[in-house]
N, C-alpha and C positions, 0 to 999 in steps of 0.2 A: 275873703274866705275866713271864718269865722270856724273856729273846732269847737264841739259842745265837750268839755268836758265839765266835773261836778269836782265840788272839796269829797277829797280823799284820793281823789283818780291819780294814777300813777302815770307820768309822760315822760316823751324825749322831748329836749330842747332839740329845736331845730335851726336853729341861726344863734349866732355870737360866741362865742370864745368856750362857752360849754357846753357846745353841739355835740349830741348824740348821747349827754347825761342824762342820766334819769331823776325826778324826782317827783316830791307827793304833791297836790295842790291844797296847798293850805286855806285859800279864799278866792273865792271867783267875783269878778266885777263884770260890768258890763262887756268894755275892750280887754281886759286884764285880766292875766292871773296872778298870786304870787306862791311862789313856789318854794320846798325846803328840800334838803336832802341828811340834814343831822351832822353833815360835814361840813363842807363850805360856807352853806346855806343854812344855820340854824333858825329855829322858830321865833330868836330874839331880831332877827334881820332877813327876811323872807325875800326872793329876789320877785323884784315886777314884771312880767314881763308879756309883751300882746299875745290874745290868745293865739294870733297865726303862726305865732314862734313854736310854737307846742305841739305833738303829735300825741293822741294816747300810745301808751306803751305796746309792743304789735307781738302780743303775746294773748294765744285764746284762751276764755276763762275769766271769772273776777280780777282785778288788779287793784282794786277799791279795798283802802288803808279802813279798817274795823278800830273802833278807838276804845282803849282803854276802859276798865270798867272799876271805879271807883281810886281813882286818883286822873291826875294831870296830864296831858301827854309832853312826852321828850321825843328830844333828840337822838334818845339810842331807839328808842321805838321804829323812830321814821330811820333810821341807817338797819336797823333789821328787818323792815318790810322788805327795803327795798334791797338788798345782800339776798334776803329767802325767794325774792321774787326772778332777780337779775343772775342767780348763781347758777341754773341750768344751761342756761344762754351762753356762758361765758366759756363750757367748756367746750 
């Protein structure tokens, strides 16, 4: 079972030790995503991990990270998507 998601798409990990985090997909590969969250997970060390591990985020609407428009992307970028995205949820 393979989930289609795309770079920028926002998921839950579903298996390992940071099940049910959220984060952005930085690069998709064939079996693989790697994934960031600005926290744990920064853009300098991305985590690998199988697509099957991964849920899109089960929120209706866009969840697809928009990048920057005339500089680099960080790390606070990807923790305020995903803080503006995950903060309704939470309460």
């Amino acid at each position: 079972m393979s989930v289609d998601v795309t770079v920028g798409d926002l998921v839950v990990s579903r298996a390992g030790r940071d099940k049910g985090r959220p984060f952005v997909v930085l690069r998709a590969e064939e079996g693989f995503v790697y994934l960031v969250d600005g926290d744990l997970r920064r853009l300098s060390k991305p985590k690998k991990k199988k697509r099957m591990h991964v849920k899109p985020y089960p929120k209706k609407g866009s969840c697809r990270m928009e990048l920057p428009e005339g500089r680099p992307l960080c790390d606070a970028d990807i923790r305020k998507h995903i803080a503006a995205l995950t903060a309704a949820d939470e309460i």
